[in-house]
N, C-alpha and C positions, 0 to 999 in steps of 0.2 A: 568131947563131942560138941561139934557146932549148934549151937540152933537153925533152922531152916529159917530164912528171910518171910516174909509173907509175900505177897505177890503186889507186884505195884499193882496200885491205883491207876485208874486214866487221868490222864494228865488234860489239863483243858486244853493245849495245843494239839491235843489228840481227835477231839472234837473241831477243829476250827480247820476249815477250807478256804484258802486263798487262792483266787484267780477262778475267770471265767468257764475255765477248762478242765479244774477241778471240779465245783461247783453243778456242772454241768455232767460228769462220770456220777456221781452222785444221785442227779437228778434223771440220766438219763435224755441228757438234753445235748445241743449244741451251745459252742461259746456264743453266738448272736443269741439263740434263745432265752441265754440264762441273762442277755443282755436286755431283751424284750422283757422278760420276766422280771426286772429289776428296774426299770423304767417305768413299769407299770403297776409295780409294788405287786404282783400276784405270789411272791415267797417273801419269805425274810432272809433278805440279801440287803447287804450294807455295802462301803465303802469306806476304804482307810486309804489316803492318798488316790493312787489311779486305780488301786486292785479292789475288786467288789472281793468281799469274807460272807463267810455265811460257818452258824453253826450246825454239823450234822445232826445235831438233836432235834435244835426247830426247825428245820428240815421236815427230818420224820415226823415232827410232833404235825406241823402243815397239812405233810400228805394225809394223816390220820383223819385227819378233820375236815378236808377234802373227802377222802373216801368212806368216811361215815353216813350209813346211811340213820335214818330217822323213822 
């Protein structure tokens, strides 16, 4: 009898968005948007060569703290 695998893990490319158009399904935004928004440093969006990355976790973690109130 086999043993059952466990189930993967996520994988850290599993978190990671590349391109503006990504980035932006995500957010719920436009590719300009997510470009204003990264210009302007209002998320955590970076840049590897020409393509802005962003992780979906700080992402969420952003919006959270955005949408908390006090």
């Amino acid at each position: 009898m086999e043993i059952p695998k466990q189930q993967s893990q996520d994988k850290v490319g599993d978190d990671l968005l590349i391109g503006a158009e990504a980035i932006g399904g995500e957010l719920g935004m436009s590719p300009s948007e997510v470009y204003y928004a990264f210009r302007k440093k209002k998320w955590p969006i970076g840049k590897y060569g020409s393509q802005l990355i962003a992780s979906k976790s700080k992402l969420r973690r952003a919006a959270r703290t955005i949408t908390e109130t006090t």
